[in-house]
mmCIF file of the N, C-alpha and C atoms, coordinates in Angstrom:
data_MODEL
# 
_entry.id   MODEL 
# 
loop_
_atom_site.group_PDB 
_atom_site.id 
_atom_site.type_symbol 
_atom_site.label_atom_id 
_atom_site.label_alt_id 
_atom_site.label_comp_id 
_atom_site.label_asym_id 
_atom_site.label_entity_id 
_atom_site.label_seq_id 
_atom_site.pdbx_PDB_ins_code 
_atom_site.Cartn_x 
_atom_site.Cartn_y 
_atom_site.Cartn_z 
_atom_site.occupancy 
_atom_site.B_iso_or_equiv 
_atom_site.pdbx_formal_charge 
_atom_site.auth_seq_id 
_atom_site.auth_comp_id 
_atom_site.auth_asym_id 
_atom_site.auth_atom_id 
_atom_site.pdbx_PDB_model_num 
ATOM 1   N N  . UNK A 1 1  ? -32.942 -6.485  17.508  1.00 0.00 ? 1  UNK A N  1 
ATOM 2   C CA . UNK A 1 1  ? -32.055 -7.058  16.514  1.00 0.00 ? 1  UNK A CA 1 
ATOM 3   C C  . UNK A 1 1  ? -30.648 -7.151  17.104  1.00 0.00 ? 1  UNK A C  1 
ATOM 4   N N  . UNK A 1 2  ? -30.119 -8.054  17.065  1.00 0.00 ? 2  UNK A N  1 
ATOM 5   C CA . UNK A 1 2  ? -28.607 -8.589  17.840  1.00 0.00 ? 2  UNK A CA 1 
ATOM 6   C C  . UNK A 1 2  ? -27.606 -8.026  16.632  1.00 0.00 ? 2  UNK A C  1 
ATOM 7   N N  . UNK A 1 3  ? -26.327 -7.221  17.422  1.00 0.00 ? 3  UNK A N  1 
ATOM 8   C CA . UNK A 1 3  ? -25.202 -6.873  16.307  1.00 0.00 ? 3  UNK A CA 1 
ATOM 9   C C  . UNK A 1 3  ? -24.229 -8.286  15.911  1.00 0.00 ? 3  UNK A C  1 
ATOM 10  N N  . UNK A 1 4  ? -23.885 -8.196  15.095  1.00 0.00 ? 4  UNK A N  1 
ATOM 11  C CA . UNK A 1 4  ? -22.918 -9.036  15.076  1.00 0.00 ? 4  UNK A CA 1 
ATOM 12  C C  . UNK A 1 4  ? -21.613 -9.214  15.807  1.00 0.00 ? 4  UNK A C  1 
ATOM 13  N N  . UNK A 1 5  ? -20.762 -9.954  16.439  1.00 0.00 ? 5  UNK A N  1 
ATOM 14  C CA . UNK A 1 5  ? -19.947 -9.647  17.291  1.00 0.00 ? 5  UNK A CA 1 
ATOM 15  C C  . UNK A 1 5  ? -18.535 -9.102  16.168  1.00 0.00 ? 5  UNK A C  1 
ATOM 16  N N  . UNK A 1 6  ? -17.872 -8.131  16.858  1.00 0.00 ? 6  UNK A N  1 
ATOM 17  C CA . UNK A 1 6  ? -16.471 -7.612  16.031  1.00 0.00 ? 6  UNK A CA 1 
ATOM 18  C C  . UNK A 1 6  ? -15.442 -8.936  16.237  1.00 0.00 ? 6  UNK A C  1 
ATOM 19  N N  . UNK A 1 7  ? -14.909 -9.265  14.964  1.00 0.00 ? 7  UNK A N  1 
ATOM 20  C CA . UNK A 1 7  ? -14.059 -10.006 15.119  1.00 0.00 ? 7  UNK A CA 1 
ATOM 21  C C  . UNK A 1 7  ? -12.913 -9.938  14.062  1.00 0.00 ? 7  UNK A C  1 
ATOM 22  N N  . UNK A 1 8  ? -11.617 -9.485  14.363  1.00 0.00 ? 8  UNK A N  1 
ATOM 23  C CA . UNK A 1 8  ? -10.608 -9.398  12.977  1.00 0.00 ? 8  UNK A CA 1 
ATOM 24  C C  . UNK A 1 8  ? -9.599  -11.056 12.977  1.00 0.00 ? 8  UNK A C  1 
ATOM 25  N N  . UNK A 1 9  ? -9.608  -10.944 12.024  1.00 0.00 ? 9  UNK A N  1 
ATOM 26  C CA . UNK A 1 9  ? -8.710  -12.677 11.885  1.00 0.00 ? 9  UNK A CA 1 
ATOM 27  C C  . UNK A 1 9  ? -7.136  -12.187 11.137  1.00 0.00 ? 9  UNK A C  1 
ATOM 28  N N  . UNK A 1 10 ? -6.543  -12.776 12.256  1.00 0.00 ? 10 UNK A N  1 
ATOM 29  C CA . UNK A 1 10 ? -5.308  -12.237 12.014  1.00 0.00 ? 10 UNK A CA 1 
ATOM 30  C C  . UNK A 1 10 ? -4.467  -13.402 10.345  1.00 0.00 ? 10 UNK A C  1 
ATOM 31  N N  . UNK A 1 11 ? -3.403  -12.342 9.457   1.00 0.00 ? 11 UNK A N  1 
ATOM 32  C CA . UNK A 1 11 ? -3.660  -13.461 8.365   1.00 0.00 ? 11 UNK A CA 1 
ATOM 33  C C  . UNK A 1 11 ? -2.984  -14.828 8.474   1.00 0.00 ? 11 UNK A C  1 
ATOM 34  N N  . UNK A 1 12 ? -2.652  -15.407 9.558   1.00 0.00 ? 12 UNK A N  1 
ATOM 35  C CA . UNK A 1 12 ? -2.442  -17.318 9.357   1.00 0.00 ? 12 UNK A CA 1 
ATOM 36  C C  . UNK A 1 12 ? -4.043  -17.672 9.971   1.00 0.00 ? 12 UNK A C  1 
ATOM 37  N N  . UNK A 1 13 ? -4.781  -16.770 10.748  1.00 0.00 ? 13 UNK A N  1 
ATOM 38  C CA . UNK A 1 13 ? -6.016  -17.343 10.747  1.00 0.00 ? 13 UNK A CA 1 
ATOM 39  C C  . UNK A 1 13 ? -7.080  -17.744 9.638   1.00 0.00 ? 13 UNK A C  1 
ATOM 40  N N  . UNK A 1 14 ? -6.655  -16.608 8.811   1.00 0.00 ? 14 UNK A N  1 
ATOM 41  C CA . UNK A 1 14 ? -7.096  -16.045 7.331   1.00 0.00 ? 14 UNK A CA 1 
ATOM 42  C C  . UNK A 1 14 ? -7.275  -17.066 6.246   1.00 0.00 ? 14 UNK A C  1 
ATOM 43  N N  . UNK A 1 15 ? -5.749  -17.269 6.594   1.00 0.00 ? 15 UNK A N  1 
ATOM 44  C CA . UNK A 1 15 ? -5.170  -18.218 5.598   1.00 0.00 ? 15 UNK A CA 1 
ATOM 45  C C  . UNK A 1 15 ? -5.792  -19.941 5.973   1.00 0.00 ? 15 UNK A C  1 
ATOM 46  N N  . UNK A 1 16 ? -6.064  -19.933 6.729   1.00 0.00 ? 16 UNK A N  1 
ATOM 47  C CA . UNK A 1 16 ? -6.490  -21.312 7.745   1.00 0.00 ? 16 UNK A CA 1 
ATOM 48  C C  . UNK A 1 16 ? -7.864  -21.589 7.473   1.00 0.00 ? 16 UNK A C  1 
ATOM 49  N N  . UNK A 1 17 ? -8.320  -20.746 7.952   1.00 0.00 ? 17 UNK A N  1 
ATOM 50  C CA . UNK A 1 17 ? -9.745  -21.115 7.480   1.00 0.00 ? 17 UNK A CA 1 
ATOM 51  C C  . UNK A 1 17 ? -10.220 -21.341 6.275   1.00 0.00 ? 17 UNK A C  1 
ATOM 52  N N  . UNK A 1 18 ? -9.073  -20.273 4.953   1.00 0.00 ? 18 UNK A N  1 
ATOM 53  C CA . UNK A 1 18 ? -9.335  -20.757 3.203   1.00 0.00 ? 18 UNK A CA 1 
ATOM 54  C C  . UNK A 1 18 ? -9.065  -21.870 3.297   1.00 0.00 ? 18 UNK A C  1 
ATOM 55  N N  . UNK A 1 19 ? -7.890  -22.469 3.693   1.00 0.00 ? 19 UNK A N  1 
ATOM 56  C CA . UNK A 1 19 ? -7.867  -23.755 3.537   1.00 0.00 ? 19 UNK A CA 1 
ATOM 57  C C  . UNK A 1 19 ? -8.851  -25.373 3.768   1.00 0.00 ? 19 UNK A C  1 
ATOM 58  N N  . UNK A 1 20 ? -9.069  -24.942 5.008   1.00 0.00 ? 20 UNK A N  1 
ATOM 59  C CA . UNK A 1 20 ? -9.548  -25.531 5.417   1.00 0.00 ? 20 UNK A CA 1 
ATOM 60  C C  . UNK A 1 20 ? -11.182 -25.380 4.663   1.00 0.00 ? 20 UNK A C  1 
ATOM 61  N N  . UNK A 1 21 ? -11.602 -24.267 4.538   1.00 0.00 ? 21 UNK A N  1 
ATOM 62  C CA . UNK A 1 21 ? -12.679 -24.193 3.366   1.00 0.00 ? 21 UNK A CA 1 
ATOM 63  C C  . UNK A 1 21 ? -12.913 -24.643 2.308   1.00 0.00 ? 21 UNK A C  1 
ATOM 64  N N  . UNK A 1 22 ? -11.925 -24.515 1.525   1.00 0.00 ? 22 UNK A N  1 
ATOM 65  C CA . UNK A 1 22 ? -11.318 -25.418 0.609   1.00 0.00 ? 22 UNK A CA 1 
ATOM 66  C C  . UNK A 1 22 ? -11.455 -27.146 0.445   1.00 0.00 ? 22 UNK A C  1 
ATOM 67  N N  . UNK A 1 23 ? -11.192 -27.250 1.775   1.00 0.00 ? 23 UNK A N  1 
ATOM 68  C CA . UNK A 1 23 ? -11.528 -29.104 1.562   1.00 0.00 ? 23 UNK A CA 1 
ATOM 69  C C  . UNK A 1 23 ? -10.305 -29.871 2.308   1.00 0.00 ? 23 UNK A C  1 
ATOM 70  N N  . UNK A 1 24 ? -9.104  -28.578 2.843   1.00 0.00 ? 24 UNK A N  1 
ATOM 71  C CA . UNK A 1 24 ? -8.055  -29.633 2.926   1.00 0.00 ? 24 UNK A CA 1 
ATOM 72  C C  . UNK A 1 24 ? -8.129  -29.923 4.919   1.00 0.00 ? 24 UNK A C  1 
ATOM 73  N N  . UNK A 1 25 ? -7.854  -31.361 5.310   1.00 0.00 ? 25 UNK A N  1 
ATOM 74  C CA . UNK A 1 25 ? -7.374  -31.508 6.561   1.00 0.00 ? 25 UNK A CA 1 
ATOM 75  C C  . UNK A 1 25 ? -6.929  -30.630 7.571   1.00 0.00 ? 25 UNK A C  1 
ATOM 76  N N  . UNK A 1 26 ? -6.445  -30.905 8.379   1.00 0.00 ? 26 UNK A N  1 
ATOM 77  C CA . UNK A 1 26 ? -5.780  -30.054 9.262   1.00 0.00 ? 26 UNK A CA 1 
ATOM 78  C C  . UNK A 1 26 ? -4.684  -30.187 9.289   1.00 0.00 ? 26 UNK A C  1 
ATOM 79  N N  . UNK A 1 27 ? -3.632  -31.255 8.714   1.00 0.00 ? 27 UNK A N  1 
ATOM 80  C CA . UNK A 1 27 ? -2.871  -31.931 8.563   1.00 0.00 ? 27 UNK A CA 1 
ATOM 81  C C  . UNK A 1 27 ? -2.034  -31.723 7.160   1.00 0.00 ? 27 UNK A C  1 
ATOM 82  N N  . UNK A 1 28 ? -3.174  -31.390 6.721   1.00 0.00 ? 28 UNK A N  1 
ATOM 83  C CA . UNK A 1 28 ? -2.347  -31.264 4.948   1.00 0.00 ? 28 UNK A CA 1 
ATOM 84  C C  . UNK A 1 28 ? -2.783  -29.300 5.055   1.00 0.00 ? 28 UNK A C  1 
ATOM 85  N N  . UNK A 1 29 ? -3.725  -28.741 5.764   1.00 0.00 ? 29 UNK A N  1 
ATOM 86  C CA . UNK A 1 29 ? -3.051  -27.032 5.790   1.00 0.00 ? 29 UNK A CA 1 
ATOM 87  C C  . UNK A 1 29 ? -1.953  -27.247 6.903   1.00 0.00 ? 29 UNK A C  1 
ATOM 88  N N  . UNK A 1 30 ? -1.943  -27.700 8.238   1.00 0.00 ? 30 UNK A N  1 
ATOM 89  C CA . UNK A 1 30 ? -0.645  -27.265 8.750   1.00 0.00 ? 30 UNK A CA 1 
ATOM 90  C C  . UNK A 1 30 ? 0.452   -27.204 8.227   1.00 0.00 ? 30 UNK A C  1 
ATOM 91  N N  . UNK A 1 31 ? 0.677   -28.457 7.181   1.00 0.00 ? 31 UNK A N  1 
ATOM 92  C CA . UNK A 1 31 ? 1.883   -28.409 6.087   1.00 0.00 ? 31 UNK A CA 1 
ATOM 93  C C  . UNK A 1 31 ? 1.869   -27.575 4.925   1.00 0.00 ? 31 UNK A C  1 
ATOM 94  N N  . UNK A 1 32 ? 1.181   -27.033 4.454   1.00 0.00 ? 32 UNK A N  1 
ATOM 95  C CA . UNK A 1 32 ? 0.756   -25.593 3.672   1.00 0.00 ? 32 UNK A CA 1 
ATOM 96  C C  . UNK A 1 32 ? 1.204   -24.423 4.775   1.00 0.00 ? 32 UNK A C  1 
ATOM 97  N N  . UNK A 1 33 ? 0.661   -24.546 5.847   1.00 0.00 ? 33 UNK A N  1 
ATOM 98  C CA . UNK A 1 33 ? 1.062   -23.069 6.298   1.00 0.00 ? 33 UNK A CA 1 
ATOM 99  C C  . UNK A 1 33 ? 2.250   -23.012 6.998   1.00 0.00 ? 33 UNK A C  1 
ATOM 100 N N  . UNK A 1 34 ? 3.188   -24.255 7.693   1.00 0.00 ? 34 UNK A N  1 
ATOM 101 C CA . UNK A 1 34 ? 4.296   -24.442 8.050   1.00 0.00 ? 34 UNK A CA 1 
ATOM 102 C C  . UNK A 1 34 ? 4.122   -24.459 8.808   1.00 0.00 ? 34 UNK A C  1 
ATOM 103 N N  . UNK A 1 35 ? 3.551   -25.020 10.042  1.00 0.00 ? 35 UNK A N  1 
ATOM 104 C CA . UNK A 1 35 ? 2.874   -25.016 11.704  1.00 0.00 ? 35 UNK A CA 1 
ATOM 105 C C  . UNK A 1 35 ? 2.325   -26.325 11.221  1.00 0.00 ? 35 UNK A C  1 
ATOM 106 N N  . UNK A 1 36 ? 2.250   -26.940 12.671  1.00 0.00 ? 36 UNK A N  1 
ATOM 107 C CA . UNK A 1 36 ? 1.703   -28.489 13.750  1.00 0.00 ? 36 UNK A CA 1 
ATOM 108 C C  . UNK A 1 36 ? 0.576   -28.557 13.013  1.00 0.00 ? 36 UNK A C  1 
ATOM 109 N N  . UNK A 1 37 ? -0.197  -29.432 12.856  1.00 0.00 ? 37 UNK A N  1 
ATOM 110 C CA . UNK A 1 37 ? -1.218  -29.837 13.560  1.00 0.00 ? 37 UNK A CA 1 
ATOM 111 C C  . UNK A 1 37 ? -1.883  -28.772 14.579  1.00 0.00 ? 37 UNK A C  1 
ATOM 112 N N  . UNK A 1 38 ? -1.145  -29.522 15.981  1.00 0.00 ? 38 UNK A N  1 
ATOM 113 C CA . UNK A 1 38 ? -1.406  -29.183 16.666  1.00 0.00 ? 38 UNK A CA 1 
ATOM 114 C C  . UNK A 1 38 ? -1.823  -27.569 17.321  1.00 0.00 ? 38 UNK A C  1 
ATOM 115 N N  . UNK A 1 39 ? -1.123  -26.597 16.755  1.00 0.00 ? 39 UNK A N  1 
ATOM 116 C CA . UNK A 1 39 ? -0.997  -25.221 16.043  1.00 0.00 ? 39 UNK A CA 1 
ATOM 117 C C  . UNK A 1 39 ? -2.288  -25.030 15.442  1.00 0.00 ? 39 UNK A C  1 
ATOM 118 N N  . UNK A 1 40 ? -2.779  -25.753 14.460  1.00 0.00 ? 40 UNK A N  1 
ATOM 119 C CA . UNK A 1 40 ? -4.527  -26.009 13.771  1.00 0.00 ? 40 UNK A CA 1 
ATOM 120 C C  . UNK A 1 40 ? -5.416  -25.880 14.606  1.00 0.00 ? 40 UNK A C  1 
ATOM 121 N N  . UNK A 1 41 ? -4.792  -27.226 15.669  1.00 0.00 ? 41 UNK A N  1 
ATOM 122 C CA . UNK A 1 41 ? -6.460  -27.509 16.809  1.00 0.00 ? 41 UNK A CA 1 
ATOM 123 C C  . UNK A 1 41 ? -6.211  -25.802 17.516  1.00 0.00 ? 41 UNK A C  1 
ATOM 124 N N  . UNK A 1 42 ? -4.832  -25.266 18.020  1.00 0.00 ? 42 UNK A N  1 
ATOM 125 C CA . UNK A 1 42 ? -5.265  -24.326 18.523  1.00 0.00 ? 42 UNK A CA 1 
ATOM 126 C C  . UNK A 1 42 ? -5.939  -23.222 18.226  1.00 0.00 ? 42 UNK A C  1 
ATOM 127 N N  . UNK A 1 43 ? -5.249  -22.824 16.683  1.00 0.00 ? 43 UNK A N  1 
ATOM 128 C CA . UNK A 1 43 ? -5.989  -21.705 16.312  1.00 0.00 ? 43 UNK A CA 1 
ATOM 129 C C  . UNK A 1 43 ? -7.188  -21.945 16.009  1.00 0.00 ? 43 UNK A C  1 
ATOM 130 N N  . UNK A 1 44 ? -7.957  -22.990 15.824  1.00 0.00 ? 44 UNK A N  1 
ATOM 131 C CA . UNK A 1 44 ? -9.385  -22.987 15.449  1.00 0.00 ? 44 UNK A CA 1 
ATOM 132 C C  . UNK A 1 44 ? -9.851  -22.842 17.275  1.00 0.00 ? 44 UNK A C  1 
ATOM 133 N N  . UNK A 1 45 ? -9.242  -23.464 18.310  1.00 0.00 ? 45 UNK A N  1 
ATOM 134 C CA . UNK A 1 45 ? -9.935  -23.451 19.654  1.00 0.00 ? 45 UNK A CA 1 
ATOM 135 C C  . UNK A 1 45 ? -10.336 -21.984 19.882  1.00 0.00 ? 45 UNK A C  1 
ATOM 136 N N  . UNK A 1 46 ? -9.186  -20.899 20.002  1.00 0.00 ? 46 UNK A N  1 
ATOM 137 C CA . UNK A 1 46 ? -9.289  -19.608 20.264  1.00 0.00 ? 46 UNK A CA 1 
ATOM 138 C C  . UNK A 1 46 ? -10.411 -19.202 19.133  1.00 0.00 ? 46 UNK A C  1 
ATOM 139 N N  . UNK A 1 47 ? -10.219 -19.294 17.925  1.00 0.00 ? 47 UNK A N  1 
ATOM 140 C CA . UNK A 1 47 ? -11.463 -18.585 16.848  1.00 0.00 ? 47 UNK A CA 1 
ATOM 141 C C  . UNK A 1 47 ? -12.529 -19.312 17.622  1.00 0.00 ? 47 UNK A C  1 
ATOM 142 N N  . UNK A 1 48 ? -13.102 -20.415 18.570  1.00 0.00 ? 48 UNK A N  1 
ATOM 143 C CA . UNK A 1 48 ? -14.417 -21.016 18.628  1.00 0.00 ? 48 UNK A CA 1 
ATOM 144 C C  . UNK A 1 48 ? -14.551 -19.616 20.184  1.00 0.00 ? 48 UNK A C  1 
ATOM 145 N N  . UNK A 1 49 ? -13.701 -20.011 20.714  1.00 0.00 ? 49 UNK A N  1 
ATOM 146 C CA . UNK A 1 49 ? -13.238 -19.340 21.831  1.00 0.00 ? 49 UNK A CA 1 
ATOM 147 C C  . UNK A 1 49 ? -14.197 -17.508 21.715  1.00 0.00 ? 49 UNK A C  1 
ATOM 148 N N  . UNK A 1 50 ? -13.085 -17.060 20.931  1.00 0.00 ? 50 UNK A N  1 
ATOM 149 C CA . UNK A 1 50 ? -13.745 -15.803 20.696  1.00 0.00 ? 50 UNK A CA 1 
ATOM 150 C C  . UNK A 1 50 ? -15.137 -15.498 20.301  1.00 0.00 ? 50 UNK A C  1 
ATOM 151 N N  . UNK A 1 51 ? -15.458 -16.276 19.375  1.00 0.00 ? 51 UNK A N  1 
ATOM 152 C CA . UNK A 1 51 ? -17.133 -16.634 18.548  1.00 0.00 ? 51 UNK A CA 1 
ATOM 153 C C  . UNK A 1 51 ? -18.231 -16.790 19.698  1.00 0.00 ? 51 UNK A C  1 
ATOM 154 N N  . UNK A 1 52 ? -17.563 -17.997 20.471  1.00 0.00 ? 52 UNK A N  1 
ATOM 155 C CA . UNK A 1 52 ? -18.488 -18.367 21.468  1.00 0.00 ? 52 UNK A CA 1 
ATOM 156 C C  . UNK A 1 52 ? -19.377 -19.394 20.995  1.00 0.00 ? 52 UNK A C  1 
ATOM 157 N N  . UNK A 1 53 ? -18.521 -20.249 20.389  1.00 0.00 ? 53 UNK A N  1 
ATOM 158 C CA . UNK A 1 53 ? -18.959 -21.057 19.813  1.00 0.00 ? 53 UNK A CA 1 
ATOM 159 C C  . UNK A 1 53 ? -18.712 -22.608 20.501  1.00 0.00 ? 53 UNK A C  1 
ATOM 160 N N  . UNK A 1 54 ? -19.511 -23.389 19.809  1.00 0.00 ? 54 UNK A N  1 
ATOM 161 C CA . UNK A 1 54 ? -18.507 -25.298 20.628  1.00 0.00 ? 54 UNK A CA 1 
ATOM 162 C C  . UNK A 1 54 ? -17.814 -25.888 19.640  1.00 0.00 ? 54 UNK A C  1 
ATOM 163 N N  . UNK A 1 55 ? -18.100 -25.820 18.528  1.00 0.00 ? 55 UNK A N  1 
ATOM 164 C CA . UNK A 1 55 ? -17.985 -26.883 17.306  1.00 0.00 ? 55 UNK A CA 1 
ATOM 165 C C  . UNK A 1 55 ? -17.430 -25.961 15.980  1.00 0.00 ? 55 UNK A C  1 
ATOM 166 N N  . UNK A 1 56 ? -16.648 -27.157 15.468  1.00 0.00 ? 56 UNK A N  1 
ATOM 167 C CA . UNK A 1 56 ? -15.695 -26.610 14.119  1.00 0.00 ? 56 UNK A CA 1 
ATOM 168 C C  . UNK A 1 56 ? -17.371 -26.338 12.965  1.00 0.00 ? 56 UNK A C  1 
ATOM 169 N N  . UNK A 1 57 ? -18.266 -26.748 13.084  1.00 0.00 ? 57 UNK A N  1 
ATOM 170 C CA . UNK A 1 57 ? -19.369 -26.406 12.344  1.00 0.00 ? 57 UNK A CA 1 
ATOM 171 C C  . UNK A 1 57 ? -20.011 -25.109 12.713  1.00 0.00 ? 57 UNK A C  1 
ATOM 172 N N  . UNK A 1 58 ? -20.143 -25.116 13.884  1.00 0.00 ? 58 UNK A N  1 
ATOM 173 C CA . UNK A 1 58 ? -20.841 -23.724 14.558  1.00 0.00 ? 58 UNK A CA 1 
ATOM 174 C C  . UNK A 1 58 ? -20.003 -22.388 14.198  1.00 0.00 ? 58 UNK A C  1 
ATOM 175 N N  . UNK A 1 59 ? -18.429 -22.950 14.300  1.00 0.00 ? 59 UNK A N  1 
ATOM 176 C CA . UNK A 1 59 ? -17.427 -21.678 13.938  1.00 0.00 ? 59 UNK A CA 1 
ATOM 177 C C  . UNK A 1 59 ? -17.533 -21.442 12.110  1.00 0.00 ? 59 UNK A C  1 
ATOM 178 N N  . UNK A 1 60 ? -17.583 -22.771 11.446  1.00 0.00 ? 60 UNK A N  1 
ATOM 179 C CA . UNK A 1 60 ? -17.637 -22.242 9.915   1.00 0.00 ? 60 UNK A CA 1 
ATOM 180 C C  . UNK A 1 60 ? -18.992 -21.258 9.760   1.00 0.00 ? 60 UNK A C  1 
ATOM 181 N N  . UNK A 1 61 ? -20.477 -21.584 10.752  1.00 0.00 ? 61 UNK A N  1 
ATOM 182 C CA . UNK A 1 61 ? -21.488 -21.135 10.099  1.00 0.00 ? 61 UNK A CA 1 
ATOM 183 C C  . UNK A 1 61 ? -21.222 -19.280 10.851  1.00 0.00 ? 61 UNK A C  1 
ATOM 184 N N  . UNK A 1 62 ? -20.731 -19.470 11.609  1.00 0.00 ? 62 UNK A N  1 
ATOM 185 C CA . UNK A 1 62 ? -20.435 -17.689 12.607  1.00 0.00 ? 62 UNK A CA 1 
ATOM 186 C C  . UNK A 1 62 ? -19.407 -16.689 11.367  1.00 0.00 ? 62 UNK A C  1 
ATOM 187 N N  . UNK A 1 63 ? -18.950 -17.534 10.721  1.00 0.00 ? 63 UNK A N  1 
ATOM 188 C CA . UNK A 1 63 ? -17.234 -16.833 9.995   1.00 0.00 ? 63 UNK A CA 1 
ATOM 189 C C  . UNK A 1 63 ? -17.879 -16.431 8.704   1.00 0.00 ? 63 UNK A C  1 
ATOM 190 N N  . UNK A 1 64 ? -18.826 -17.639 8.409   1.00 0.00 ? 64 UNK A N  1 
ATOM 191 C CA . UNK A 1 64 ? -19.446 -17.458 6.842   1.00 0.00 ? 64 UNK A CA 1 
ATOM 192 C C  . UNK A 1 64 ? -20.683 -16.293 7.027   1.00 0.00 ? 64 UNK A C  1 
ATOM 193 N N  . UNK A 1 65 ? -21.606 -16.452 8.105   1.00 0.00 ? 65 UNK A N  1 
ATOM 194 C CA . UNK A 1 65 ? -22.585 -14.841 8.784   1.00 0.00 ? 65 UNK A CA 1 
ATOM 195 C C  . UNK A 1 65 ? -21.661 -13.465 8.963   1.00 0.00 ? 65 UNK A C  1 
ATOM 196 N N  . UNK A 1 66 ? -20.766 -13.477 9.532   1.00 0.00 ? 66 UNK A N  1 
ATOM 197 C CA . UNK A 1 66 ? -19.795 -12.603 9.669   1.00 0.00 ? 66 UNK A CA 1 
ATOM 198 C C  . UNK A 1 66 ? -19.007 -12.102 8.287   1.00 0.00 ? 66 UNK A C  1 
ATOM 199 N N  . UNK A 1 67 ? -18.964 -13.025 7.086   1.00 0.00 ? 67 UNK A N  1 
ATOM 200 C CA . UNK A 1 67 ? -18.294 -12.439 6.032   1.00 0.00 ? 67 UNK A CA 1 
ATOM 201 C C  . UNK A 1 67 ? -16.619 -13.009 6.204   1.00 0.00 ? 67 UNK A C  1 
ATOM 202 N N  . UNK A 1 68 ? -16.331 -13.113 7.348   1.00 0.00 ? 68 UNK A N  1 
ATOM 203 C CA . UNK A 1 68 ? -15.426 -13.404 7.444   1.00 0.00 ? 68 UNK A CA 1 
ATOM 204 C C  . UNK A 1 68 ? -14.232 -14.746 6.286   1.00 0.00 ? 68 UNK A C  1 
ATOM 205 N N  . UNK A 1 69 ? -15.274 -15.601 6.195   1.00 0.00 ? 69 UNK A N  1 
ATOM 206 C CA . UNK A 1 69 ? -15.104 -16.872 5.224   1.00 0.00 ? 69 UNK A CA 1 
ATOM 207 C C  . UNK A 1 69 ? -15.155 -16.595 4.291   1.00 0.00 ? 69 UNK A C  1 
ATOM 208 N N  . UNK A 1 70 ? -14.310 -16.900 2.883   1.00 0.00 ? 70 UNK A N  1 
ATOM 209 C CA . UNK A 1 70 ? -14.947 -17.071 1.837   1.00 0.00 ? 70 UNK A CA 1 
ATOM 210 C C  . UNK A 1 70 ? -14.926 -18.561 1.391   1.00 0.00 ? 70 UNK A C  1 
ATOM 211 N N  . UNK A 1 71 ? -16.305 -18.997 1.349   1.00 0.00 ? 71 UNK A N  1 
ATOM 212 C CA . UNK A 1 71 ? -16.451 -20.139 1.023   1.00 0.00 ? 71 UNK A CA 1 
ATOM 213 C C  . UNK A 1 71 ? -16.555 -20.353 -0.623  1.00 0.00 ? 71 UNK A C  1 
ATOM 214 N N  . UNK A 1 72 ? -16.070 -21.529 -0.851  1.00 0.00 ? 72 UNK A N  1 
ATOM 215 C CA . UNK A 1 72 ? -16.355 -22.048 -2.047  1.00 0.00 ? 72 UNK A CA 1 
ATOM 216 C C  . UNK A 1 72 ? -17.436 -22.466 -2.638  1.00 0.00 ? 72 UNK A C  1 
ATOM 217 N N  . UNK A 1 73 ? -17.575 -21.679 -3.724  1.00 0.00 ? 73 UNK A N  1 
ATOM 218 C CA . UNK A 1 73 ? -18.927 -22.550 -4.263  1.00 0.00 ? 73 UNK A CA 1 
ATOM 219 C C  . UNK A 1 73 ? -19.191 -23.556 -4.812  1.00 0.00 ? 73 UNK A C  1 
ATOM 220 N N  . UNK A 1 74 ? -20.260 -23.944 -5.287  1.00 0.00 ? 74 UNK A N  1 
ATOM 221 C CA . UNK A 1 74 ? -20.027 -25.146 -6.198  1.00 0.00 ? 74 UNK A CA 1 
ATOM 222 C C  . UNK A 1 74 ? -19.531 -25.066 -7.306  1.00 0.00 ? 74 UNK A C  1 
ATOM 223 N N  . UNK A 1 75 ? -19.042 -26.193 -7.715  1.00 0.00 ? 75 UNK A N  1 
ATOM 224 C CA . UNK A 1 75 ? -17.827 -25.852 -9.245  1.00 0.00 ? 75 UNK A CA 1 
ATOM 225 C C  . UNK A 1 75 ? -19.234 -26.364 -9.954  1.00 0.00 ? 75 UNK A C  1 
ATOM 226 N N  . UNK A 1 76 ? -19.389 -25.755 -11.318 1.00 0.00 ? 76 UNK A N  1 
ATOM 227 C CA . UNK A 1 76 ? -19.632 -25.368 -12.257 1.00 0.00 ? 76 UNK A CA 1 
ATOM 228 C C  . UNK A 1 76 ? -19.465 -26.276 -13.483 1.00 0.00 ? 76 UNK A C  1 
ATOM 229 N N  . UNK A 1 77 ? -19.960 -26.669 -13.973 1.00 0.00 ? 77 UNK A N  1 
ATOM 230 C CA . UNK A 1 77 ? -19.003 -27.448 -15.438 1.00 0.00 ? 77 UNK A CA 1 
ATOM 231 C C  . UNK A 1 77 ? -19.369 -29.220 -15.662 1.00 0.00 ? 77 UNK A C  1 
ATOM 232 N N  . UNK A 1 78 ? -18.036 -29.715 -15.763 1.00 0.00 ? 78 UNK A N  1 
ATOM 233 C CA . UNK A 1 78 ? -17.687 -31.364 -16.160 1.00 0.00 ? 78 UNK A CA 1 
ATOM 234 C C  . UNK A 1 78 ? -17.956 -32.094 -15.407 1.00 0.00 ? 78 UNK A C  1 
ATOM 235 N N  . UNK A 1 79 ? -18.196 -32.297 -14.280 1.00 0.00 ? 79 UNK A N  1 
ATOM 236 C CA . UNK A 1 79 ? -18.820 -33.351 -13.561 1.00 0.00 ? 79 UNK A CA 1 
ATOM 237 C C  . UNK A 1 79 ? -19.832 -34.078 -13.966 1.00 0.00 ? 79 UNK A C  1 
ATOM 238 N N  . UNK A 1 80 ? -19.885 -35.296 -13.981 1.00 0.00 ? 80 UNK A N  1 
ATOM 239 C CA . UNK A 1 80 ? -22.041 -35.911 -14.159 1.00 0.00 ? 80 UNK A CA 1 
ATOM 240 C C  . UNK A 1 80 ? -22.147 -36.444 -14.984 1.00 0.00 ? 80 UNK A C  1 
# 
């Protein structure tokens, strides 16, 4: 049985990934969190980096196994 790898997310990583969980761009959290863009592509490179991962999909499914994510669920209610 494989451990999970240790990984702590420091909190603008924290905060980055809710967002981005959430639904928003990279573009509309960099302007939420007050950092680039470019600042985005990096901190998600290093989180793929550390994971050992390739892809912004491979890193959501490692973060959400890890606990790390809290993902959103489906809303509930008025839609339909």
């Amino acid at each position: 049985m494989s451990q999970k790898p240790k990984i702590n997310l420091s909190d603008r990583e924290r905060a980055l990934v809710a967002l981005l969980a959430q639904g928003c761009t990279d573009v509309s959290a960099a302007e939420q969190l007050g950092i680039s863009a470019r600042s985005v592509t990096n901190i998600l490179r290093n989180l793929m980096d550390r994971l050992g991962v390739d892809n912004r999909f491979q890193l959501g499914l490692a973060l959400g196994f890890l606990r790390k994510a809290n993902v959103p669920g489906p809303s509930v209610g008025g839609e339909g």
